[in-house]
C-alpha positions in Angstrom: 111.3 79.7 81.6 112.1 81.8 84.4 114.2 84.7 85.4 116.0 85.6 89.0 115.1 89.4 90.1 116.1 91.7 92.8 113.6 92.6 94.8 114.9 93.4 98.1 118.8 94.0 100.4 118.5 91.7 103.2 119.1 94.8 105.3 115.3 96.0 104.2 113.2 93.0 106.3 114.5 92.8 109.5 114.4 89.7 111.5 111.3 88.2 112.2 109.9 91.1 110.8 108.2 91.6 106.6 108.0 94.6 104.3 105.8 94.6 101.0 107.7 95.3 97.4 106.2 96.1 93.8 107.9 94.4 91.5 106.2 94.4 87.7 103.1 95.5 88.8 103.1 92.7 91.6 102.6 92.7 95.6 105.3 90.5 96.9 105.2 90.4 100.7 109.0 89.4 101.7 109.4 87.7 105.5 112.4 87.2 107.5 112.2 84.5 109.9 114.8 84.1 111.9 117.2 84.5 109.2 115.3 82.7 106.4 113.8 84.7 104.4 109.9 83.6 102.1 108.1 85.6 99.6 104.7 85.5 98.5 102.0 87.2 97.1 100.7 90.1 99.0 97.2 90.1 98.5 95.1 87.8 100.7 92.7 85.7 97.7 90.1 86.1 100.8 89.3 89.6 101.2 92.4 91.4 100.0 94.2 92.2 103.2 98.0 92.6 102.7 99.5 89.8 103.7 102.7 91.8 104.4 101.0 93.1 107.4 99.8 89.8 108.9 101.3 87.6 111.6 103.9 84.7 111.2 103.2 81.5 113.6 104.5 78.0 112.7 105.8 78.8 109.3 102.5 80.5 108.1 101.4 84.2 108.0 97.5 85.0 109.1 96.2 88.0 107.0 95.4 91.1 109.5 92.0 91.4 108.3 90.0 87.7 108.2 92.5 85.9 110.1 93.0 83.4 107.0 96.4 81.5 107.1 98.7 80.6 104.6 102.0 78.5 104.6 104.7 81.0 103.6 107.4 77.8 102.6 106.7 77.0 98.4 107.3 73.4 98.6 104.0 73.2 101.1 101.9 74.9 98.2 98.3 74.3 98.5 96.0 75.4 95.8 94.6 78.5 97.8 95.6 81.5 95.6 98.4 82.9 97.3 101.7 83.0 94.8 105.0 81.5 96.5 108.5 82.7 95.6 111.2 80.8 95.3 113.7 82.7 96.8 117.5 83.1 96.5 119.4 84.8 99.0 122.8 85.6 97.7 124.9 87.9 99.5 123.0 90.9 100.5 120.3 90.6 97.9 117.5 88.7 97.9 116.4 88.0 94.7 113.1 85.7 93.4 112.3 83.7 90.8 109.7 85.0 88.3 107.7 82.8 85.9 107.5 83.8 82.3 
């Protein structure tokens, strides 16, 4: 099972742009591009670098501090340690879904 959660107002990330949310003791970075918004994990498996902080090119994000990239889309999930959201925009709200 799974549950949908608030974790951010669409209003909080603007466009093209990412912020970083605790939600249950968890990183989630949160990226807007161009009006779609993708989270993930925030910690880079790597080194740690905040992912939240990185650069977004061709639907991936490069952490700041290695330079590591990681597709920010879930259904392009490699097995490389970064956590994909599935994300539900509804409204104003974005909301994810968390495993149990």
């Amino acid at each position: 099972m799974s549950r949908i959660v608030k974790i951010a107002s669409k209003n909080d990330v603007p466009r093209n742009g990412s912020i970083c949310v605790e939600q249950e003791n968890e990183y989630i970075a949160v990226f807007n591009v161009d009006g779609t918004f993708y989270a993930i994990s925030d910690v880079c498996p790597h080194a740690g670098g905040p992912l939240s902080e990185g650069v977004v090119e061709n639907g991936k994000v490069m952490c700041p501090w290695h330079g590591w990239s990681f597709h920010l889309d879930p259904e392009h999930s490699p097995e490389d340690g970064v956590y994909r959201y599935k994300v539900i925009a509804d409204n104003d709200d974005i909301n994810v879904e968390i495993p149990d």
